[in-house]
Every structure is written in structure tokens, then in C-alpha cells.
C-alpha positions as CSV (number, residue, x, y, z in Angstrom):
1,X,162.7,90.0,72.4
2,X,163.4,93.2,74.7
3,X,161.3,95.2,72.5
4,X,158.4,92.5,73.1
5,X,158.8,92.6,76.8
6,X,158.6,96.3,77.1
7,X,155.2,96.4,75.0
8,X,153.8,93.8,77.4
9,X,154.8,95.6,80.6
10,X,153.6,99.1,78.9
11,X,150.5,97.0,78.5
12,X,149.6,96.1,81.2
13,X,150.9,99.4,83.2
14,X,148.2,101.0,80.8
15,X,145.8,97.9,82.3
16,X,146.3,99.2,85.7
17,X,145.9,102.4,85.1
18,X,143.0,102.5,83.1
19,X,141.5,99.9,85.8
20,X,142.3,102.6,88.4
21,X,140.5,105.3,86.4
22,X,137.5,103.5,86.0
23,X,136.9,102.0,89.7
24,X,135.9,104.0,92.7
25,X,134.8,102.5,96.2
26,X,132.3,104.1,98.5
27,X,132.8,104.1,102.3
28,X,129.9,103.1,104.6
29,X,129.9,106.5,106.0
30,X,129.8,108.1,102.2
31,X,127.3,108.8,99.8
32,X,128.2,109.8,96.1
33,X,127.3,111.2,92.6
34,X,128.7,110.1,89.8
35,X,128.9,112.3,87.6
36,X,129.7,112.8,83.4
37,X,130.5,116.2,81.8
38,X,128.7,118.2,84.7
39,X,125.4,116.4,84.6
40,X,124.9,114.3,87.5
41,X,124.4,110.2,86.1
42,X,124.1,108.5,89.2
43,X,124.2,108.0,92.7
44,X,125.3,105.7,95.0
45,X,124.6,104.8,98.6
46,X,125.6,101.4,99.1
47,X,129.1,100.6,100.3
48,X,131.6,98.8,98.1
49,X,133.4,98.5,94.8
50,X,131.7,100.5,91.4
51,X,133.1,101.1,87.9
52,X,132.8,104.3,86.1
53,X,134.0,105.6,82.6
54,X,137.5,107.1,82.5
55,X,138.2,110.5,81.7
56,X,134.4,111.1,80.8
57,X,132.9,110.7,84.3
58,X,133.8,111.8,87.9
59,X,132.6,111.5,91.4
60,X,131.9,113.4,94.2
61,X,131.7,112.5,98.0
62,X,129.8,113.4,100.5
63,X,129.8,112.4,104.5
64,X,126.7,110.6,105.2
65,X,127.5,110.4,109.0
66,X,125.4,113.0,111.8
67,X,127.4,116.2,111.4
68,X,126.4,119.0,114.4
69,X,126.1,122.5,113.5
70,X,127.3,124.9,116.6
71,X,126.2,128.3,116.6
72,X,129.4,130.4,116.9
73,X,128.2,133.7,118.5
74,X,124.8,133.3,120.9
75,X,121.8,134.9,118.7
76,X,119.5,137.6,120.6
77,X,115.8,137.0,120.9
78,X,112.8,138.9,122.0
79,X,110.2,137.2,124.2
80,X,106.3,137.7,124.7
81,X,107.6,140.3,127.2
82,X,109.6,141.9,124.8
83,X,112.3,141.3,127.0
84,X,115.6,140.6,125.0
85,X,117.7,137.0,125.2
86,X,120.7,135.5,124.0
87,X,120.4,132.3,123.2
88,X,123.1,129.6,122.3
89,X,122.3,126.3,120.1
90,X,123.1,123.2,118.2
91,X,121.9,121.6,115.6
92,X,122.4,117.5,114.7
93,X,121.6,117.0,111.0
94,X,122.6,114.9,108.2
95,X,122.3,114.0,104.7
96,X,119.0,112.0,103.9
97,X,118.9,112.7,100.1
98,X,122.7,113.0,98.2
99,X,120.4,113.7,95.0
100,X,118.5,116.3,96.4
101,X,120.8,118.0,98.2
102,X,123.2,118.4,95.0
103,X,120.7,120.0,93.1
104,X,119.4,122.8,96.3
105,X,123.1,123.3,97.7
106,X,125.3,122.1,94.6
107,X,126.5,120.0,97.6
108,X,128.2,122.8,99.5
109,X,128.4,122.2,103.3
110,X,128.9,125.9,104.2
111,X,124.9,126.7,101.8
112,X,123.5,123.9,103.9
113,X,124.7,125.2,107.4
114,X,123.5,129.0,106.3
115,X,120.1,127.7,105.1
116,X,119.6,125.9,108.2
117,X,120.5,128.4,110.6
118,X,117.7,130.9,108.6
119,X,115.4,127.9,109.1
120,X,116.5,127.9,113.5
121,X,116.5,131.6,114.3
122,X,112.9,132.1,112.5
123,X,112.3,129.3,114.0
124,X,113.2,130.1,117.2
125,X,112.0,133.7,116.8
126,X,108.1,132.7,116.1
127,X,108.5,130.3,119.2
128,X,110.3,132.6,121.9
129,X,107.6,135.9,120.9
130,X,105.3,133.5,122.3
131,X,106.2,132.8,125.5
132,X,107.6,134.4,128.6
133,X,111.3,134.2,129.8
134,X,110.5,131.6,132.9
135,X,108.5,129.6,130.0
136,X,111.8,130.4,128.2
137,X,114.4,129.6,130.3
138,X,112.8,126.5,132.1
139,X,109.2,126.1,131.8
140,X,108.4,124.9,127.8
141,X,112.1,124.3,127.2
142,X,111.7,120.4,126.3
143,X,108.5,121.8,124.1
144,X,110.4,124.3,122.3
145,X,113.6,122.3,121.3
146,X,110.8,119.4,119.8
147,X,109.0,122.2,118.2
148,X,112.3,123.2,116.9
149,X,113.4,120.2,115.8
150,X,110.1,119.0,114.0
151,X,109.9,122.3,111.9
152,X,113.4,122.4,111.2
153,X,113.5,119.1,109.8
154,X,110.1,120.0,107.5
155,X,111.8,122.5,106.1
156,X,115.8,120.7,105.9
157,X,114.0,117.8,103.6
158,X,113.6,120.0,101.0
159,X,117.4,120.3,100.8
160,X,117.5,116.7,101.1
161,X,118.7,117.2,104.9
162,X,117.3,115.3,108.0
163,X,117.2,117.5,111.1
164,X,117.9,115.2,113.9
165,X,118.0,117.4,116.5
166,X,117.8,121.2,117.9
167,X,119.3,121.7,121.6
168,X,119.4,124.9,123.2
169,X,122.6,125.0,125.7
170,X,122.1,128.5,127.2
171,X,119.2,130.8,127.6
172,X,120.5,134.0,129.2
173,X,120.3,138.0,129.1
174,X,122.4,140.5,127.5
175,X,125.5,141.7,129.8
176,X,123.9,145.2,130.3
177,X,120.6,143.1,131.3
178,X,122.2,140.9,133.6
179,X,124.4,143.0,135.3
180,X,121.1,145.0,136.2
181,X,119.5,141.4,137.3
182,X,122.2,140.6,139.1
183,X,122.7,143.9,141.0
184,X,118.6,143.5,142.1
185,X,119.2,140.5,143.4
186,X,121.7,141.2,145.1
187,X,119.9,144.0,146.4
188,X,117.1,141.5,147.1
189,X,119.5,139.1,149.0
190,X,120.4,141.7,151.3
191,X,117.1,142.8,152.2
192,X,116.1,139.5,152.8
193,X,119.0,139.0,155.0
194,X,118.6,142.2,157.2
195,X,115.1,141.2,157.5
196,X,116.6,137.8,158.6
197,X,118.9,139.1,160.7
198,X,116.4,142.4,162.5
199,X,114.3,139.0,163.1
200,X,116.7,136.8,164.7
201,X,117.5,139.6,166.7
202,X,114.0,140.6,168.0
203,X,114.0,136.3,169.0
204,X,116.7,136.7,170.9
205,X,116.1,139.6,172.7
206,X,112.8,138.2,173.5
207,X,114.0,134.8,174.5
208,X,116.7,136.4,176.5
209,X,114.2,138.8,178.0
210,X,112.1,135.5,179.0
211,X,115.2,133.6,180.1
212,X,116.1,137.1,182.7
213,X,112.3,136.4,183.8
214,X,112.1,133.3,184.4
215,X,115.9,133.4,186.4
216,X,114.4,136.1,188.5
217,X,111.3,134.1,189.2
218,X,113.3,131.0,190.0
219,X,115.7,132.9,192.3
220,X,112.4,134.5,194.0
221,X,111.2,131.2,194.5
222,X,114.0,129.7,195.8
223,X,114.9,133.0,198.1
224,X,111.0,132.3,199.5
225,X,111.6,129.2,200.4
226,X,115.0,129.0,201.7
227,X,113.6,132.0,203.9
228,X,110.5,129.8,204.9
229,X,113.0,126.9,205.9
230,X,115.2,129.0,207.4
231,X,112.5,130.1,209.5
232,X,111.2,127.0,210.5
233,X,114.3,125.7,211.4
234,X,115.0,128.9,213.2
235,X,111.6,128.4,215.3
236,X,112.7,124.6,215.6
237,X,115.5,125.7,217.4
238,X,114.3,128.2,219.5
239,X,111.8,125.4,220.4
240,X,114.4,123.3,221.2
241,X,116.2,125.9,223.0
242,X,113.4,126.9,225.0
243,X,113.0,123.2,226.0
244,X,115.8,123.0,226.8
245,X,116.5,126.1,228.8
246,X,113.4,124.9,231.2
247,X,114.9,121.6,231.7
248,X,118.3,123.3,233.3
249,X,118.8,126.6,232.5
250,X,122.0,126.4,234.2
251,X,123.1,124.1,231.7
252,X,121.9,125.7,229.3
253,X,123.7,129.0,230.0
254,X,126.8,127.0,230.4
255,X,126.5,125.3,226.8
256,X,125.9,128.9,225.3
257,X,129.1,130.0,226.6
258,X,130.7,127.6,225.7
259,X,129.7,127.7,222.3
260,X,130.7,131.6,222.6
261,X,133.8,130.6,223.5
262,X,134.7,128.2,221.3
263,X,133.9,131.1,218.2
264,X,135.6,134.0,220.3
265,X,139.0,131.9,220.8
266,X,139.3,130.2,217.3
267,X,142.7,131.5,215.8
268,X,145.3,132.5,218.1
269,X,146.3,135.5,216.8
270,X,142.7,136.9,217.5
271,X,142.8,139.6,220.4
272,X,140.0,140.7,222.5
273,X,139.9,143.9,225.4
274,X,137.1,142.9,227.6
275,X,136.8,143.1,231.6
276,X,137.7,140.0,233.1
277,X,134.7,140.5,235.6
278,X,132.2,140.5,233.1
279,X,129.5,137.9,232.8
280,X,131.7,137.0,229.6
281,X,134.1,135.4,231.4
282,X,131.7,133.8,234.2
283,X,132.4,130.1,233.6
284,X,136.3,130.9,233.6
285,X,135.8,132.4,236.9
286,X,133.9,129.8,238.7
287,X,136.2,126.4,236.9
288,X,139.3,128.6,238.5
289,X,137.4,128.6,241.5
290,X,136.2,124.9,241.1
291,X,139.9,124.0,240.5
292,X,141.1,125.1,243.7
């Protein structure tokens, strides 16, 4: 009975594992070859459960997904100008054709990234020897990475690879290039400046020079006519005076004096030495005398 129940249970342990051995299940993101005794038997694309014979056939997998390709050192590039560039790049490819791309690669990842960096740079190399760095660097950019991509992706397919896209992150000059570029435009940046600067100075010396003019002038002006007022008023007053003095020049005289007085005698510590019988003092003589 125990011997019985032990052959059942090795029986169906064998089940399982033959079962195991002969089922594989393929990932939406996965393509695969099945294959027997090295030649390749089949291939499958569509996700989900598939049998196979145990111990006779195998499979391999491959991603299926968009894999990107960076380029790990910038590549240098001569231009129409024969002026050199580094240039820094991606690629987006993936696998179109699992078949095809067994038999050109033997499905090895690191053939397929070699081949299609050849394919880039000779690529790239046809396209930048036709154009100028400014075309380079900004101008036909967009046209270049399309250009790049389209004949790329000719020439992937016959690896069964789909070249999705070519980008080209940086476009720049060797260090010993740019370090000269960058010390003539610095050069350049400071000429510009002193030229900026000799300018602003020239402007300022001229607007001051105009703004010393025009103060003089104004002050001139203004001199003229407080001069002109001045005198009018002046001849005003000696017309008013003069009236006045032929009305009653006694009165007149008196008001003068008094007015003389009135600035002579301001603060009291002023001191004057004059003789008391001059004409000065006439109207202090006669009030003394009017007084008494």
C-alpha cells in the first residue's frame, strides 16, 4: 500500500516536472526563439502560455521594448569648414524582426549597438562635411537628426532593428578649440565694452558741456534782466524822488536823514567819530532846539 502511494506521488512529481520542462510563457514586452539542437524552430511574438519539447528544444528571450543607445565618449567630427567638433548622441531603437536579428547579430545586444554606432558616425560624418558649424550647431539641426534617423533605420532593418530615433544632445568644440573661442570672445566683449564705455563718455561730456552752456546762458539772461528791472525800478525811484523833492524838499531832506539814521544807529554796540556840527547831525540839532 505504501509502496503504491509512493509510485503515484513519484508520478505525478515526474508530471509536474515534465509539464514545467515543456511550457514557457512570453511577456508582452518579450519576443522569443524557440529553438531545437541549435537550429532556430520557431518564433514567437504574441504574449502568453506555449509548449515546447523537453530536453530537445530551448528558448531564448529577447526585450522587445525601445532600448536607447548613449554614446559614452562625444565623437569628433569635421565640418564643410574643416573645422573639427565633438558631438554627443543617442539613439532610440528596438527590435522589429526577433528572426532577423538572430541570424545578423546571433542576438547579441553588444553586435547590434556596435553595428549601429558604425551606421551613426558615417552617418553623421557624410552629413556634418556638408555643412557649416552655424548650420551645425543650430541652423539644419532638426534636418540632420531626421536625416539621421531615416538612414539609420534603412540600414538597422537589415539586422531586423527599427531606428526610432537619432538626437544629438551637444554640438561643441574640442577644449583646445574652445578655450581659443572663448578667449576671442572675451577679447571681443571687451572691446565692445570700451567702445561702449569711450562712447558713453563722449555723451556725457557733451551733454554736460551743453548743460554748462545752457546754465551760463540762463544765468546771462536772468543777470540781464534783473539788471534791466533793477534799473527801471532804480529810475522809478529817482522819479519818485525827484517828485518828491519838488513838492517839499525840506521834507524830503528830513525823510533822507532819517532814513540815514535809522541804518547808522541800528545795533547799539555800533560806534561812530563824527563832528557833532556837521550837516549829519542837522535834524538832531534843530529838534533840541525845537524842544526847548
Amino acid at each position: 500500500m505504501k509502496s503504491g502511494f509512493m509510485n503515484v506521488l513519484i508520478g505525478v512529481v515526474g508530471a509536474l516536472v515534465l509539464a514545467s520542462l515543456s511550457m514557457f510563457v512570453v511577456d508582452q514586452r518579450q519576443a522569443v526563439i524557440v529553438l531545437q539542437l541549435g537550429e532556430m524552430v520557431g518564433v514567437k511574438t504574441t504574449p502568453g502560455l506555449y509548449f515546447k519539447i523537453p530536453l530537445i528544444q530551448n528558448v531564448r528571450y529577447f526585450d522587445s521594448r525601445i532600448l536607447t543607445f548613449d554614446s559614452v565618449e562625444p565623437e569628433r567630427f569635421i565640418t564643410a569648414e574643416k573645422k573639427n567638433v565633438m558631438v554627443d548622441s543617442f539613439v532610440k531603437w528596438r527590435i522589429e524582426n526577433v528572426k532577423q536579428y538572430y541570424i545578423s547579430v546571433g542576438g547579441d545586444e553588444a553586435r547590434a549597438k556596435t553595428r549601429l554606432t558604425q551606421t551613426v558616425n558615417s552617418i553623421m560624418r557624410e552629413e556634418f562635411g556638408k555643412r557649416t558649424i552655424n548650420e551645425v550647431v543650430s541652423g539644419e539641426r532638426d534636418k540632420i537628426m531626421n536625416t539621421l534617423r531615416h538612414k539609420a533605420d534603412l540600414d538597422a532593418r537589415k539586422i531586423g532593428v527599427q531606428v526610432l530615433d537619432v538626437r544629438l544632445k551637444r554640438v561643441d568644440f574640442p577644449v583646445e578649440i574652445s578655450e581659443s573661442v572663448y578667449r576671442r570672445m572675451d577679447a571681443e566683449r571687451k572691446r565692445v565694452a570700451n567702445e561702449l564705455r569711450a562712447t558713453g563718455n563722449a555723451e556725457g561730456e557733451k551733454i554736460r558741456a551743453d548743460a554748462d552752456r545752457q546754465r551760463e546762458v540762463t544765468l546771462a539772461d536772468a543777470y540781464r534782466d534783473a539788471q534791466k528791472i533793477k534799473g527801471e525800478g532804480d529810475a522809478k525811484a529817482s522819479a519818485i524822488y525827484a517828485s518828491a523833492f519838488g513838492r517839499n524838499a525840506e521834507f524830503y531832506a528830513f525823510y533822507r536823514s532819517l532814513e540815514a539814521y535809522k541804518q547808522s544807529f541800528k545795533n547799539k554796540s555800533d560806534v561812530m567819530v563824527v563832528d557833532p556840527s556837521s550837516a549829519f547831525f542837522k535834524y538832531l540839532r534843530n529838534s533840541s532846539k525845537a524842544g526847548k
